[in-house]
C-alpha positions in Angstrom: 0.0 0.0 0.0 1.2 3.1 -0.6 0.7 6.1 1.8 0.5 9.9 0.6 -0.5 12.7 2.5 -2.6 14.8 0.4 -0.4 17.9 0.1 2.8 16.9 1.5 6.1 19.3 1.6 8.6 16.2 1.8 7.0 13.1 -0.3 7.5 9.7 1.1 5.6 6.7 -0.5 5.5 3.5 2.0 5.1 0.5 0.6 3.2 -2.4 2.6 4.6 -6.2 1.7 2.2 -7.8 -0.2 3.3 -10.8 2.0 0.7 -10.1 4.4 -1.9 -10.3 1.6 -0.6 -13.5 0.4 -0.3 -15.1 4.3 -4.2 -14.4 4.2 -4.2 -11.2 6.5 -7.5 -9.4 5.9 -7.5 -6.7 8.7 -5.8 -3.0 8.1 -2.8 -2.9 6.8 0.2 -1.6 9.2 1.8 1.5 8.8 4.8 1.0 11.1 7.3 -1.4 11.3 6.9 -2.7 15.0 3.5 -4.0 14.0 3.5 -7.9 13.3 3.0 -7.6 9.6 5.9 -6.7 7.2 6.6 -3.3 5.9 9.4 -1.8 3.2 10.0 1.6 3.8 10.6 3.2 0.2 13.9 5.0 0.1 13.1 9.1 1.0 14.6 11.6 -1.6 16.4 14.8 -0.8 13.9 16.9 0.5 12.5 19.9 -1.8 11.9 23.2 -0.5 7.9 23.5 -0.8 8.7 27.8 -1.3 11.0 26.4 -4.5 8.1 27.0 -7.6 7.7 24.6 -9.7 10.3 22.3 -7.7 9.3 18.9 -7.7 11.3 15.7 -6.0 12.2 12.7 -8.1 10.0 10.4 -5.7 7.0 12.7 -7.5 8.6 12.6 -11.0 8.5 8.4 -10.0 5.1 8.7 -9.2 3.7 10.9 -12.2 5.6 8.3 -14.4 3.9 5.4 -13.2 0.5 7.5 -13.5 -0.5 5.1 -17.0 -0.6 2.6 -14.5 -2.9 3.4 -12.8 -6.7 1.8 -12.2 -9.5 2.5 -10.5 -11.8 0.5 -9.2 -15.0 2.3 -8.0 -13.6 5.6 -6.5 -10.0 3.9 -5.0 -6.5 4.5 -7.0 -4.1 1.8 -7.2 -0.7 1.8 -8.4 0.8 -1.4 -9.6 -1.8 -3.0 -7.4 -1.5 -0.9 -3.8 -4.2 1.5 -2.9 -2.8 5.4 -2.8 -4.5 6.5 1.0 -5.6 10.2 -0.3 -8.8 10.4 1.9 -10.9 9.7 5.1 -12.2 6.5 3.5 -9.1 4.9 2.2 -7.7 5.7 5.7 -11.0 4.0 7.3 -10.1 1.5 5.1 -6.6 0.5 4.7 -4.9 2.1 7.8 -7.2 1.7 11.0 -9.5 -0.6 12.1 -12.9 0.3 13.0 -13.4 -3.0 15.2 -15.4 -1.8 18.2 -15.5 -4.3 21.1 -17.8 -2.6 23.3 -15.6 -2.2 25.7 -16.2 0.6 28.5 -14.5 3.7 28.0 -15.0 5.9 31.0 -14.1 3.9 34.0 -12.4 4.7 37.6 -9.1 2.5 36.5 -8.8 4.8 33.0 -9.8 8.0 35.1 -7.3 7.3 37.6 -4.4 6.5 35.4 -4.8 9.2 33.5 -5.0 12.1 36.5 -2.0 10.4 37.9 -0.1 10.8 34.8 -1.5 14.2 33.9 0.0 15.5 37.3 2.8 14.0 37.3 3.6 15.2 34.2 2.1 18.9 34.3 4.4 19.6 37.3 7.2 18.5 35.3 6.4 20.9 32.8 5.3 23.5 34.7 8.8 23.4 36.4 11.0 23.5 33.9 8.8 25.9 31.7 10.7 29.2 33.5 14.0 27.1 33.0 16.6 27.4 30.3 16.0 24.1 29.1 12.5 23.1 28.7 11.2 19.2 29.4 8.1 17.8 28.3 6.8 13.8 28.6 5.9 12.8 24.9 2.7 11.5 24.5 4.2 8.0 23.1 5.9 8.1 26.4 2.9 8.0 28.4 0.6 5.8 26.1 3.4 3.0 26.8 3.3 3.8 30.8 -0.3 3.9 30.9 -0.5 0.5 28.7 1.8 -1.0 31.4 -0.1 0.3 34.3 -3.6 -0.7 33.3 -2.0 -4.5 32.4 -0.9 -4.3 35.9 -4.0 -2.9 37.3 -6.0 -5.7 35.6 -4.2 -8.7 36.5 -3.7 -7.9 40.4 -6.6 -6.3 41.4 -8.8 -8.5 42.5 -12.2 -8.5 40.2 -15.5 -9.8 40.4 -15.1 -13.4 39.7 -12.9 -13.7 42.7 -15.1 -13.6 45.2 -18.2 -14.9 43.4 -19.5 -17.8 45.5 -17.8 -16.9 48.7 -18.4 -14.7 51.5 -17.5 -11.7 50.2 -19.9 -12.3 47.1 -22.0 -8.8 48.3 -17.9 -6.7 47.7 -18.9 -7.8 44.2 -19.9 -4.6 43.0 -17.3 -2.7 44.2 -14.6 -5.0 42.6 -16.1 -4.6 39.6 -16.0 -0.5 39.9 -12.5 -1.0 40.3 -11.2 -3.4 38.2 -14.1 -4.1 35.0 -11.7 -6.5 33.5 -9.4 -6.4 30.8 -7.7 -3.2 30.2 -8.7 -2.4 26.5 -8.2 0.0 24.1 -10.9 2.6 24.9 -9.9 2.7 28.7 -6.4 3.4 27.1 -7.5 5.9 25.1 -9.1 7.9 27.8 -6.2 7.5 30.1 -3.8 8.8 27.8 -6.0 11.7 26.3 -5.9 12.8 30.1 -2.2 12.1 30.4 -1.2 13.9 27.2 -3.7 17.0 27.3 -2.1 17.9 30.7 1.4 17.4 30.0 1.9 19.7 28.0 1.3 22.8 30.8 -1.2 25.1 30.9 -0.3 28.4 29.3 -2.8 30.1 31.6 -0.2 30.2 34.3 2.4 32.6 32.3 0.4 35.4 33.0 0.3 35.0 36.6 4.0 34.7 35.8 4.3 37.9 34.5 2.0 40.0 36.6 4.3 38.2 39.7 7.1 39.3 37.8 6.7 42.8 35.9 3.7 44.7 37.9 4.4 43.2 41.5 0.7 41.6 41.5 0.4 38.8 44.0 -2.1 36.5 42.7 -3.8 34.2 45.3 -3.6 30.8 44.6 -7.1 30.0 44.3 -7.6 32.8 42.0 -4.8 31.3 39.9 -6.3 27.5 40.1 -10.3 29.5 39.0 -8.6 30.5 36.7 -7.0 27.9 34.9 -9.5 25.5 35.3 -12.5 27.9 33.8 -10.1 28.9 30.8 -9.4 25.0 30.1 -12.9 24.7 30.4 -13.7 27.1 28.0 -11.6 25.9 25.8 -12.9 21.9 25.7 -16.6 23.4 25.6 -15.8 25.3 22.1 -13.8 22.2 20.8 -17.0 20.4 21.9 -18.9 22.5 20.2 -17.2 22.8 17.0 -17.2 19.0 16.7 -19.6 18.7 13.9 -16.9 20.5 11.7 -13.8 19.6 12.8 -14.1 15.8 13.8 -17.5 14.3 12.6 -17.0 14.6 8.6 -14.9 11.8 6.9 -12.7 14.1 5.2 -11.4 15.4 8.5 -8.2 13.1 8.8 -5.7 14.2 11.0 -2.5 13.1 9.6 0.0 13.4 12.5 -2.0 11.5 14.9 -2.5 8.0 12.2 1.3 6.9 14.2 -0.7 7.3 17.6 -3.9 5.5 16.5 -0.8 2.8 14.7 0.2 2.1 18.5 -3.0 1.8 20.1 -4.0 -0.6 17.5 -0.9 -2.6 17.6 -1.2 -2.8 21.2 -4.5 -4.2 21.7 -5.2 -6.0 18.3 -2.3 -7.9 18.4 -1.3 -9.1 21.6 0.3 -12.4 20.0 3.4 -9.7 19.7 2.5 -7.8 22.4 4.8 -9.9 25.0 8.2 -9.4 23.4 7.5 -5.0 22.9 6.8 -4.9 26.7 9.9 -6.9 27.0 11.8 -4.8 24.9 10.4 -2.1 26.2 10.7 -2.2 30.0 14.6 -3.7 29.3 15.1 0.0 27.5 13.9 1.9 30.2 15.8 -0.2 33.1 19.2 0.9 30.8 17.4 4.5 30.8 16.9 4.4 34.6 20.5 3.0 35.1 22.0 5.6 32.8 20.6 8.5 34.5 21.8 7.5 38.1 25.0 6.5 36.8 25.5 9.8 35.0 24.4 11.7 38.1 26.6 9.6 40.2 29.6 10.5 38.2 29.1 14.2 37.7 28.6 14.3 42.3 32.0 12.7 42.5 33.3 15.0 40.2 32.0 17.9 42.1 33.4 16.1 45.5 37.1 16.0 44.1 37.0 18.9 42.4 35.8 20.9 46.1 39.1 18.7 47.4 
């Protein structure tokens, strides 16, 4: 399959294996690597400068020469047999799945993770927003703690079925407000949509900043908390209400978020894989962890025979 955003500055064509077709595979195709199905990643051209007129790359003079080959069949463009993703619908059809489970979305478990995340990293931000260096936790970042999380929260919290036909039979209820079950992809969603949005900071909080800072105004903390929240409210009402135009028509695709929806997908539709990424993945963060105390280690015995 070949992917093309609609107007892009840099073209890239990514070819999917037609492996996966042959082995029988009849879900979405994959558009990253990591996922269990094979990809080829076409070779990517010198970028052109899209303020260059008339410049064009030779991955598009590629493409316009295989243009005789193209067919259609009904309204989809293939060339030499892989669909060309242009729209909402090819990308409803050929890059995500719109498998619905029925799985709960808003839980406590998805709630919970989410705030916890959101804090943790809204202070970090907030922190080193008035430093020279700024940090922020990517959102990939947290959709891989949260997945790790919620599989933990699942499989040792104790649910429903444990106590069914014992004592504790009437905690039943409670349990199951807790711990639903499996931690799936909605809950994950919703967990990381918390995560992310708070992240990030709140932009609200520079002009408290700068009246602290340039007209000696002390701004009570509660005024400064009112504040925030009824400005982040105001703005998730609008977006709210502006959701018939930006997020209910087809045609509204939103390009840079396909690698999130990739991973979220991955994750949950394919947990035959699954086992070895977490592996992978928690064994690169242990180095991670070890690297940063190491480093910090090194640099305070430095300092120590330096004062000597």
């Amino acid at each position: 399959m070949l992917y093309q955003a609609p107007t892009p500055s840099y073209p890239l064509l990514i070819r999917f294996s037609s492996s996966t077709r042959s082995a029988g595979y009849q879900g979405p195709a994959p558009l990253f690597p990591f996922m269990s199905s094979p990809v080829s990643i076409g070779e990517k051209e010198s970028p052109v400068s899209p303020h260059t007129e008339g410049a064009t790359s030779p991955t598009s003079e590629k493409a316009c020469g295989e243009a005789e080959h193209l067919r259609n069949e009904g309204d989809e463009v293939f060339i030499k047999g892989e669909p060309v993703v242009t729209t909402g619908r090819d990308v409803s059809l050929y890059l995500v799945d719109v498998r619905d489970d029925g799985d709960p979305a808003l839980t406590f478990r998805s709630l919970f993770i989410g705030t916890v995340f959101a804090c943790l990293g809204a202070a970090l931000c907030q922190i080193y927003d008035f430093k020279p260096v700024l940090v922020s936790v990517s959102t990939v970042f947290l959709l891989l703690l949260s997945y790790t999380v919620g599989l933990a929260w699942a499989k040792f919290v104790p649910r429903r079925s444990s106590v069914e036909g014992t004592r504790f039979e009437s905690l039943g209820p409670i349990l199951d407000f807790f711990n639903p079950g499996e931690f799936k992809i909605k809950e994950h969603v919703i967990a990381t949509l918390v995560a992310s949005t708070a992240s990030y900071g709140n932009t609200a909080v520079l002009n408290f900043a700068v009246q602290r800072l340039y007209y000696s105004t002390d701004v009570k903390a509660i005024t400064a908390v009112l504040a925030t929240f009824s400005t982040s409210c105001f703005g998730y009402g609008l977006c709210g209400l502006l959701r018939p135009l930006t997020v209910y028509p087809s045609e509204m695709v939103y390009w840079a978020n396909l690698p999130t929806v990739s991973v979220f997908q991955s994750l949950h539709f394919d947990t035959a894989a699954n086992h070895k990424r977490m592996r992978l993945f928690l064994l690169r963060r242990g180095l991670w962890t070890q690297g940063q105390y190491g480093r910090a280690l090194a640099f305070q015995g430095f300092s120590w025979c330096w004062s000597w």
